[in-house]
PATORTOR-432240 format. One record per residue (C-alpha): residue number from 1; residue in three letters; x, y, z. Coordinates in steps of 0.2 Angstrom, whole numbers, plus 5000, padded with zeros to 4 digits. Layout:
<vexmis>
NUM/ALA/X/Y/Z
...
</vexmis>
This chain:
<vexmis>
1/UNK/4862/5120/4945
2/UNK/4860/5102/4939
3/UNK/4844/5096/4932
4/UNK/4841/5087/4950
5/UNK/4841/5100/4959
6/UNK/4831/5108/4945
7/UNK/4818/5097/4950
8/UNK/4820/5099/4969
9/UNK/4827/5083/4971
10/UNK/4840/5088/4985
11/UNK/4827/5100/4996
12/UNK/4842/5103/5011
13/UNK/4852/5115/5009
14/UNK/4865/5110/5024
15/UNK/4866/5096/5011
16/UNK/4865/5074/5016
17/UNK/4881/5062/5015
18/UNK/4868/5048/5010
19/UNK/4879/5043/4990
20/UNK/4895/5047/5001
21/UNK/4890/5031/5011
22/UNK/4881/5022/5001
23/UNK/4899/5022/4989
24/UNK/4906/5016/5005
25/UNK/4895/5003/5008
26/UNK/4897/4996/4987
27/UNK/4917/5000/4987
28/UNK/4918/4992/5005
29/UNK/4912/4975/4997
30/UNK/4925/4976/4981
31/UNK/4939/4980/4995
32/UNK/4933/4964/5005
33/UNK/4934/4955/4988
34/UNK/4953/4960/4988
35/UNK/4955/4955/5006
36/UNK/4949/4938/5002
37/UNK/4962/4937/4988
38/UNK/4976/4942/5001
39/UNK/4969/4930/5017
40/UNK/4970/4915/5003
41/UNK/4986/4909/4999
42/UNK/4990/4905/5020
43/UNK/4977/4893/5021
44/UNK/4977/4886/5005
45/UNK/4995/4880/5006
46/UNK/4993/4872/5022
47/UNK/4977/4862/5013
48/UNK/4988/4859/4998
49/UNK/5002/4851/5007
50/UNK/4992/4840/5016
51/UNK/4991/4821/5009
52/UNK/4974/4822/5008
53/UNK/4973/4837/4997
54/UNK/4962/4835/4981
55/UNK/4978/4842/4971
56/UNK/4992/4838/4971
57/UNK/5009/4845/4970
58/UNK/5027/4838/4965
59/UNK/5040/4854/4967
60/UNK/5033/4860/4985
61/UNK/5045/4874/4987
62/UNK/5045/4881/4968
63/UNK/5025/4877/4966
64/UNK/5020/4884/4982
65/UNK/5032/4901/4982
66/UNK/5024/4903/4965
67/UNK/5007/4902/4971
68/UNK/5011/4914/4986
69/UNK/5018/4926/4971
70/UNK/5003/4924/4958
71/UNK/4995/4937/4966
72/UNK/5009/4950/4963
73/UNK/5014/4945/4948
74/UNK/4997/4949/4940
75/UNK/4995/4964/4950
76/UNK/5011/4970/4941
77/UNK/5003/4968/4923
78/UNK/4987/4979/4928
79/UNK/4993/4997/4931
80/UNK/4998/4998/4910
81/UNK/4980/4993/4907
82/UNK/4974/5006/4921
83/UNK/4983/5019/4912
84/UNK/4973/5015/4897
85/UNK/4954/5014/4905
86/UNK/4954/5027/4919
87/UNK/4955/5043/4909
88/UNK/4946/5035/4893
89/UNK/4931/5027/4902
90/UNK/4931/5033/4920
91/UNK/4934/5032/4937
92/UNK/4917/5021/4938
93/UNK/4917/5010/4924
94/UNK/4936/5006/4927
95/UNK/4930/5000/4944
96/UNK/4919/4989/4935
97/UNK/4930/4981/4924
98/UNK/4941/4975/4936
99/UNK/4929/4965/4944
100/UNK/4927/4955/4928
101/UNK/4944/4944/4927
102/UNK/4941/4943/4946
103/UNK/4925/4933/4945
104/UNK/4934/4922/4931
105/UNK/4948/4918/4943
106/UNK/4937/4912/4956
107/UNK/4926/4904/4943
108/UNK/4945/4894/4936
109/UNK/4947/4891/4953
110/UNK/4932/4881/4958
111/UNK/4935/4869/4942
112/UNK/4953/4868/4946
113/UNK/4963/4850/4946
114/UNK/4980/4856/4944
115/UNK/4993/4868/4953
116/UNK/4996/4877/4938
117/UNK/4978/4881/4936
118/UNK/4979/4889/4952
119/UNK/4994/4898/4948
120/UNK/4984/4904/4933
121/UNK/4966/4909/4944
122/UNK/4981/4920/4957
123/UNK/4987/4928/4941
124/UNK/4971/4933/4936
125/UNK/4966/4939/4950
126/UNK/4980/4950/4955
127/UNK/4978/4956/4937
128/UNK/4960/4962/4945
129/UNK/4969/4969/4959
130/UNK/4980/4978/4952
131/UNK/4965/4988/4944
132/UNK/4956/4990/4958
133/UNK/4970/4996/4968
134/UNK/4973/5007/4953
135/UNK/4955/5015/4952
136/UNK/4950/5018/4970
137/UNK/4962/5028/4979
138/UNK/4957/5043/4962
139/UNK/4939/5037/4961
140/UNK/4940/5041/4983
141/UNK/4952/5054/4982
142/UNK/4939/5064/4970
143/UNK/4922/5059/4976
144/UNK/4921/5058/4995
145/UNK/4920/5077/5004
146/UNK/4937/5084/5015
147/UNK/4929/5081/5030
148/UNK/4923/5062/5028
149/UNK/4937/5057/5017
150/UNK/4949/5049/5029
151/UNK/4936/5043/5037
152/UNK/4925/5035/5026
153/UNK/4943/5025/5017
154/UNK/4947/5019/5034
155/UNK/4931/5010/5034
156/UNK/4934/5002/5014
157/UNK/4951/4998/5022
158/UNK/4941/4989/5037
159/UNK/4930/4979/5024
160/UNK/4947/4973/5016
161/UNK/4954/4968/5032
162/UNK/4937/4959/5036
163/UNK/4938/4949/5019
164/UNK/4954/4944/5025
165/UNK/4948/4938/5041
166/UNK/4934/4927/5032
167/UNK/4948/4917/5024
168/UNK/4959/4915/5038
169/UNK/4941/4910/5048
170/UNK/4931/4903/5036
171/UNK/4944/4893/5023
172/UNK/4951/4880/5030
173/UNK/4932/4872/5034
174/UNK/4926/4875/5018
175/UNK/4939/4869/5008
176/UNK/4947/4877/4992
177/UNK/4931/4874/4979
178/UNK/4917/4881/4992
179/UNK/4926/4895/4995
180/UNK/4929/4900/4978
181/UNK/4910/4898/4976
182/UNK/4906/4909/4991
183/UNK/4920/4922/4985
184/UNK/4914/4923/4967
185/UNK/4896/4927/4975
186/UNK/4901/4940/4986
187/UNK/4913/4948/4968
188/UNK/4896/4948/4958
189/UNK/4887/4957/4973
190/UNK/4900/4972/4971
191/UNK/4896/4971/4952
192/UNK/4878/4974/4954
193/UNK/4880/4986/4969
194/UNK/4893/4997/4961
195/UNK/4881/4999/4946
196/UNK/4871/5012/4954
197/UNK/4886/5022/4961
198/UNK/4890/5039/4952
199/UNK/4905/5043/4943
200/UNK/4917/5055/4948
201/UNK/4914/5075/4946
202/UNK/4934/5078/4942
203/UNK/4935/5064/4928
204/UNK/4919/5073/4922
205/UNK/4925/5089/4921
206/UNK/4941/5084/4915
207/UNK/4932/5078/4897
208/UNK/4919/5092/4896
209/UNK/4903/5089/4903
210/UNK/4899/5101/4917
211/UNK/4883/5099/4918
212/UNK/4884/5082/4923
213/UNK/4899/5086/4933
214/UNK/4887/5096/4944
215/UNK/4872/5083/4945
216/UNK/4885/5073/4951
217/UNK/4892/5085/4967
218/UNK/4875/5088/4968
219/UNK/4871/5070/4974
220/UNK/4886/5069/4982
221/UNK/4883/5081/4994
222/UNK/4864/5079/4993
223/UNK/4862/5098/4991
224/UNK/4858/5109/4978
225/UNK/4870/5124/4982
226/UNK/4888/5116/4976
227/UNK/4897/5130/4964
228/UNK/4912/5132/4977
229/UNK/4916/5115/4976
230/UNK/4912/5116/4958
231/UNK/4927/5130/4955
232/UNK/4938/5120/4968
233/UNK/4938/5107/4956
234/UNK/4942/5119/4940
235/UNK/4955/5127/4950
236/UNK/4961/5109/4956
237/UNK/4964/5105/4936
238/UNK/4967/5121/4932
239/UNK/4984/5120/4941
240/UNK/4990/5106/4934
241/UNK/4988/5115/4916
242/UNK/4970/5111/4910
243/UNK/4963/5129/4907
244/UNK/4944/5123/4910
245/UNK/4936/5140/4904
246/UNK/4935/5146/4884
247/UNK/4932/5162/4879
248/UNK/4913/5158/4878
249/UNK/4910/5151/4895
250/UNK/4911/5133/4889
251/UNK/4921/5120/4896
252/UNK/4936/5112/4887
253/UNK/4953/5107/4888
254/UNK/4969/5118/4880
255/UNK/4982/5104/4884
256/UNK/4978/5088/4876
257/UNK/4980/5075/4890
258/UNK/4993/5065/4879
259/UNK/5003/5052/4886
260/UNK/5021/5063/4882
261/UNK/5012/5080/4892
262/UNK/5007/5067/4904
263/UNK/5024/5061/4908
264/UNK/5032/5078/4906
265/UNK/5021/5085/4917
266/UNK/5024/5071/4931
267/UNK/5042/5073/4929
268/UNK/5046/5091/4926
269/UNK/5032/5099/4939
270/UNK/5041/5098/4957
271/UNK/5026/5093/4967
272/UNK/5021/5080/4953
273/UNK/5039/5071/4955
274/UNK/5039/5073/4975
275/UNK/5022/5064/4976
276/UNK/5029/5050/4963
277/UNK/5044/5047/4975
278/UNK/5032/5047/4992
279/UNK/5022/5035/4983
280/UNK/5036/5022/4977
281/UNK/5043/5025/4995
282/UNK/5025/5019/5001
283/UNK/5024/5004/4992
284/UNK/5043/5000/4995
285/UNK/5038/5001/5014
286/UNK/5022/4994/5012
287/UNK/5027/4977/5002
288/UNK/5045/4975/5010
289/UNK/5040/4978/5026
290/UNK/5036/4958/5027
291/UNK/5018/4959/5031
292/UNK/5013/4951/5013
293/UNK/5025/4939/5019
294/UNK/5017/4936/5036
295/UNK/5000/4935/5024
296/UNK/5006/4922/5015
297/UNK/5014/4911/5025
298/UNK/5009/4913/5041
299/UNK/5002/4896/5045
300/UNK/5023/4890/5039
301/UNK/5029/4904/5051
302/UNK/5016/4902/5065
303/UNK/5022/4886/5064
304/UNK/5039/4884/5063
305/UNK/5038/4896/5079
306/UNK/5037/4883/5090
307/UNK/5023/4891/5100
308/UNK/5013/4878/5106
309/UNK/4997/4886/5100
310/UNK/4984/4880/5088
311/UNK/4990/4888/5071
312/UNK/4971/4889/5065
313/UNK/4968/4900/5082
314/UNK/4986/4910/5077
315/UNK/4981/4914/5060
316/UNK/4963/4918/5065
317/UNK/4967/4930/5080
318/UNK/4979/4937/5064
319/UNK/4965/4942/5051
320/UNK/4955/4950/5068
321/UNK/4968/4959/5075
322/UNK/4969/4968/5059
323/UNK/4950/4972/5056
324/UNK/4952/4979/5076
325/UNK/4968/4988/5068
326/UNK/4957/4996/5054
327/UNK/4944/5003/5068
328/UNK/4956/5009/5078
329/UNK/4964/5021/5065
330/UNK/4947/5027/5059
331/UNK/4944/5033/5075
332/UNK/4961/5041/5076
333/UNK/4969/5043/5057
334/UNK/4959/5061/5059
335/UNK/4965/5068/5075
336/UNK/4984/5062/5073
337/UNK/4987/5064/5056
338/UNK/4994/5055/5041
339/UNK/5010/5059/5042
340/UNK/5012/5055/5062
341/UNK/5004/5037/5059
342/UNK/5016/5034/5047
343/UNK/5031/5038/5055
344/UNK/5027/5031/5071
345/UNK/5026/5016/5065
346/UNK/5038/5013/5053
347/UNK/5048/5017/5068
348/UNK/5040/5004/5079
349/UNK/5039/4990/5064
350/UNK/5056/4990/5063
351/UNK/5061/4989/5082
352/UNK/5046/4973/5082
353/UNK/5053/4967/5067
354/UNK/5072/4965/5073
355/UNK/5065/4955/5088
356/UNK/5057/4943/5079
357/UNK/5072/4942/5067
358/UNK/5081/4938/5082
359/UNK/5073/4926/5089
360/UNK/5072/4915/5072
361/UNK/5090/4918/5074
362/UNK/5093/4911/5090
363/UNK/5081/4895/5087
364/UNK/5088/4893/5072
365/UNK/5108/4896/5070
366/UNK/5114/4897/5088
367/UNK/5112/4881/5103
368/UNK/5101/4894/5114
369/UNK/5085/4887/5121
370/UNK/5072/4900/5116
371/UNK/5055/4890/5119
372/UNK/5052/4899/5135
373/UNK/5051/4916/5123
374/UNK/5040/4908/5111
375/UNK/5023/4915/5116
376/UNK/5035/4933/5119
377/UNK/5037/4932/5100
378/UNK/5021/4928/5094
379/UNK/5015/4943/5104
380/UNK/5030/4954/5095
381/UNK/5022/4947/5079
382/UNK/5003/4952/5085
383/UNK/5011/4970/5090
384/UNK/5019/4972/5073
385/UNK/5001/4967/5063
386/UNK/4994/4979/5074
387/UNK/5007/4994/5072
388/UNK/5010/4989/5052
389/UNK/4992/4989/5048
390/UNK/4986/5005/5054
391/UNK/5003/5017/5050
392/UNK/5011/5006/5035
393/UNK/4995/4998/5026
394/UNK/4980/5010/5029
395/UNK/4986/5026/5032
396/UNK/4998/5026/5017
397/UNK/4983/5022/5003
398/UNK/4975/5037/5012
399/UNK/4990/5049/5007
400/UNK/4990/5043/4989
401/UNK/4973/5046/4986
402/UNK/4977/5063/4993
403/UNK/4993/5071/4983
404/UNK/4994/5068/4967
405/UNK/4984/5081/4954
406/UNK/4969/5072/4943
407/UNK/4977/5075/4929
408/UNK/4995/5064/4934
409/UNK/4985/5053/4946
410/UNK/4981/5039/4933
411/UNK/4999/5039/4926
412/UNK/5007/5040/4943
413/UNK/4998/5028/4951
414/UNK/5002/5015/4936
415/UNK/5022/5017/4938
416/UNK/5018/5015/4957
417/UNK/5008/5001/4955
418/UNK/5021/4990/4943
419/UNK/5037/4997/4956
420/UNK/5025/4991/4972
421/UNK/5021/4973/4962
422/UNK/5037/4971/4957
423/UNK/5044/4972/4975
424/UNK/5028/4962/4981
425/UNK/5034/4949/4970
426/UNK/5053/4949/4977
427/UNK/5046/4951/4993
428/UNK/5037/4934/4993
429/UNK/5043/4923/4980
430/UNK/5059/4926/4989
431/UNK/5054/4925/5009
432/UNK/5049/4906/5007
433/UNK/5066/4899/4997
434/UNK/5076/4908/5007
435/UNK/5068/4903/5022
436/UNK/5065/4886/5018
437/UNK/5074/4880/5001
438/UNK/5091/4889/5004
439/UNK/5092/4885/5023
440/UNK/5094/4902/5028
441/UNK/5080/4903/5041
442/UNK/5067/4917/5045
443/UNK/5079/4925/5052
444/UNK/5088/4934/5036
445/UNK/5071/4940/5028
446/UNK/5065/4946/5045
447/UNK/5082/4956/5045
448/UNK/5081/4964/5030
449/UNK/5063/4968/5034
450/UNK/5067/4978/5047
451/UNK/5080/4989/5037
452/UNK/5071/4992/5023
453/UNK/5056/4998/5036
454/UNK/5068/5011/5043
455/UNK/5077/5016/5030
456/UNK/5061/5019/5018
457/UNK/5051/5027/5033
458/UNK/5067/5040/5036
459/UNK/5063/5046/5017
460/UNK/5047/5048/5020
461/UNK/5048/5059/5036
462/UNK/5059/5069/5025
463/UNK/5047/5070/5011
464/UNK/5029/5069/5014
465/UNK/5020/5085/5023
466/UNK/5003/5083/5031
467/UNK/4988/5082/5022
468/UNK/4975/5079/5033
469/UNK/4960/5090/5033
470/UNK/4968/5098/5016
471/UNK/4957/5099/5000
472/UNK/4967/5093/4985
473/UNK/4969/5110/4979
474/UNK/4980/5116/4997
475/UNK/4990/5098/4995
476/UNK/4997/5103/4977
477/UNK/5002/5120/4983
478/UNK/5012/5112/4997
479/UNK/5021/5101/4984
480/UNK/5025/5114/4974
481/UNK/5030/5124/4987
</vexmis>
């Protein structure tokens, strides 16, 4: 028993979610400070090629692709440094000190006069990402209780989507400097918030200190009775090779958590490599399946659509349809299962993807009059945001969160963080030249979305088993199996 519930701190037995929210609440405002990084690329280029744009840019199609790409291309650099932190510092501080380079790169940004000082603020900025990305799904996947957890990461996922949304709302009014202003506030905000949030009971096992370990479930569960959690999460590290008990009762580790044992372990134990390969799959479906793309240039594609609508209403009705997405599959994500949302939409995605390929095709390397099927394809795009971001965006950081063991998941998620960084930077560098500088159209990138969606979704099916309602114990054993 911990030294607060020594002091009869936690006087319910049944126990109070209280922290468990309260972490929501905090992580729900660093997930909003990501969604504000992904929502401001679209506007910002539409600003930055008008004439009247406070900066100005010579090289259009390489300065702006690279802009869209900045974000990536830090993002890719962050998991090595991730792999460094987490296990050394912590799940909590870790969190922390990703928010740092992201309140410099809004800071460069407000005092920026040049393109490439931009380029440099996105760079940074993914680089905070990337941690961040890095930290939460094993800070969430080890803190928040089997029977909220889905749950309670739909609604982080809901805060990104919402600091999206901001952007594409709020942006194009405020003009590049406020909103960095307005976004650097709301970064610092999640600094101080996140202060007061506890560290996770598996990173403090994992180096030793029970007793803190416990005070720590304790508050979580906001109860004093929590030894079967508390030999859950010894059995959890237990089967991954970290013997937790010594011959005296103490508490200590009999494999040192080297790098080598770190990557033998990932490689050599069955369930550690299938998990590896679900998640690069993920990220593969997640960053080709032409939503960042869609992110990034929406106002170009909305556009050059043809549709007759307002782009600032398009790109608004966007960012909201994907916050409505977000509380949709926290209603559902807990009844249907992970592994049916996935599926089912990567089915869909593809099928929604190949009419909007088609369409560009039609308008733009055929004579075929498509205006009358305009507004038919911006509602195909609207169906795909919809379909995409609950099965192939939300539901997928969910599952990683979920399989991998805490002693892999730090390592694992760095290699899937530079493989899903490395195709997000492919994915959108690439989409704009070949769109517009190589005088392909939308329709080819379009096209190979969709057969990338289907391809990487069969592999998955094939793959990943159900995890949902599953401790992280039973998810291992069903790996391994």
């Amino acid at each position: 028993m911990g030294k607060d519930a020594e002091r009869g701190k936690y006087a319910s037995p049944e126990g109070s979610r209280t922290w468990e929210y309260l972490i929501t609440f905090s992580c729900g405002i660093g997930l909003s400070c990501i969604g504000n990084l992904q929502g401001w690329s679209s506007p910002t280029i539409t600003e930055l090629k008008s004439p009247n744009s406070r900066i100005q840019i010579t090289n259009p199609a390489s300065q702006l692709s690279w802009l869209a790409a900045a974000l990536s291309t830090g993002h890719m650099a962050a998991p090595i440094f991730s792999l460094l932190l987490i296990d050394r510092i912590g799940r909590k501080n870790s969190f922390l000190l990703s928010a740092a380079p992201l309140v410099l790169s809004w800071a460069l940004i407000v005092g920026a006069e040049h393109i490439n000082v931009l380029i440099a603020a996105r760079v940074l900025a993914g680089f905070s990402m990337g941690l961040m990305m890095c930290v939460y799904p094993v800070y969430f996947g080890e803190i928040f209780s089997t029977e909220l957890r889905g749950f309670l990461m739909c609604i982080t996922i809901a805060a990104y989507n919402f600091g999206v949304l901001a952007m594409f709302a709020v942006a194009p009014y405020l003009g590049i400097r406020t909103t960095g202003i307005v976004c650097m506030t709301i970064a610092v905000t999640f600094l101080i918030t996140f202060w007061f949030m506890p560290e996770s009971p598996y990173f403090l096992m994992m180096v030793g200190k029970t007793d803190q370990a416990e005070s720590a479930l304790e508050k979580l569960r906001g109860k004093t009775d929590v030894s079967d959690e508390l030999e859950l999460v010894k059995a959890t590290l237990r089967e991954k090779g970290k013997s937790l008990l010594g011959s005296n009762g103490a508490e200590k580790n009999e494999m040192e958590p080297g790098m080598l044992n770190t990557l033998k372990r990932l490689f050599t134990i069955r369930g550690n490599l299938k998990a590896l390969i679900i998640t690069m799959l993920i990220a593969l479906l997640s960053h080709f399946c032409g939503f960042g793309s869609l992110m990034a240039y929406c106002h170009v594609i909305f556009t050059d659509m043809n549709a007759g609508i307002d782009v600032q209403i398009t790109t608004i009705f966007f960012s909201l349809l994907q916050l409505i997405a977000s509380v949709v599959g926290t209603i559902f994500v807990e009844k249907a299962g992970r592994r049916t949302f996935i599926l089912g939409a990567g089915v869909l995605a593809g099928f929604l993807l190949t009419i909007v390929a088609g369409y560009f095709f039609l308008m733009e390397h055929t004579t075929v009059d498509v205006s009358a099927f305009a507004l038919f394809a911006v509602f195909v795009i609207y169906n795909f945001i919809f379909v995409a971001h609950i099965g192939i965006l939300m539901v997928p950081g969910i599952i990683v969160s979920e399989i991998f063991s805490s002693d892999i998941k730090v390592l694992a998620s760095c290699i899937g963080g530079i493989f899903g960084s490395a195709v997000g930077v492919v994915s959108t560098k690439y989409y704009f030249l070949m769109a517009k500088s190589w005088g392909f159209g939308h329709s080819v990138p379009f096209f190979i979305y969709a057969i990338v969606t289907w391809l990487s979704t069969a592999c998955i099916g094939y793959l990943l088993p159900e995890t949902k309602g599953k401790t992280l114990y039973e998810i291992q054993k069903i790996l391994n199996a």
